[in-house]
N, C-alpha and C positions, 0 to 999 in steps of 0.2 A: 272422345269427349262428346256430348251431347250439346247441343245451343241450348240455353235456359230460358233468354229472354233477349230483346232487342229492344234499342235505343234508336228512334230518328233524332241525327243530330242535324243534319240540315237536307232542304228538298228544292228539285230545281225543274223547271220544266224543259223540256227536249222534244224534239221534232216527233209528233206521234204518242206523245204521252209527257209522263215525270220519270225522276230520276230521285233516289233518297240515297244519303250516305248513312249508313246504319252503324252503330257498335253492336256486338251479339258478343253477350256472355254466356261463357263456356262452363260446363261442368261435369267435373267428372269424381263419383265416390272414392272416398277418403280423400281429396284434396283441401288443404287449407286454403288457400286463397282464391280466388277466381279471377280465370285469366278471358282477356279478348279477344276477337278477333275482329277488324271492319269488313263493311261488305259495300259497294254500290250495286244499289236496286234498279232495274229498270220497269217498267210498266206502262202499258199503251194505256189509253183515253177509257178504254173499258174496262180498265183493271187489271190487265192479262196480263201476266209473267212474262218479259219478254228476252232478259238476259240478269246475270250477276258477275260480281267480280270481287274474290275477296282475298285480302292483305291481313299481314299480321302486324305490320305497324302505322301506326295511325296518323304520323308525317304523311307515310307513302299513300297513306289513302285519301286524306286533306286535298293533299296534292292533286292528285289523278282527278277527283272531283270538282276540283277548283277550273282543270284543265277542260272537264266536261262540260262546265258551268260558261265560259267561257266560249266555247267552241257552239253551243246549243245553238240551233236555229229556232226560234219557235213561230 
């Protein structure tokens, strides 16, 4: 499957940067529906890639971000 496109559903800031919880829609030819998967992004102050972390359901991903959001020093 291919990522087609990505969604920020919510963004948070953390020690060194932000952090985004993303939906990324998947695609793959001949497929009828489009399925998802989430991701949490990380990225320091200059924009630089700094880790990811992705879930295929979006409780579990809610969640973990929630726990990020949470624990963030900033």
């Amino acid at each position: 499957m291919i990522e087609a496109s990505q969604q920020i559903i919510d963004e948070t800031p953390i020690l060194g940067g932000k952090a985004a919880l993303l939906q990324v829609t998947m695609w793959e030819p001949n497929q009828n529906e489009a399925q998802f998967k989430f991701k949490i992004a990380a990225v320091d102050y200059n924009g630089e890639f700094l880790h990811d972390w992705e879930f295929t359901n979006e409780d579990e991903a809610k969640r973990a971000f929630a726990d990020l959001s949470a624990r963030a020093i900033c």
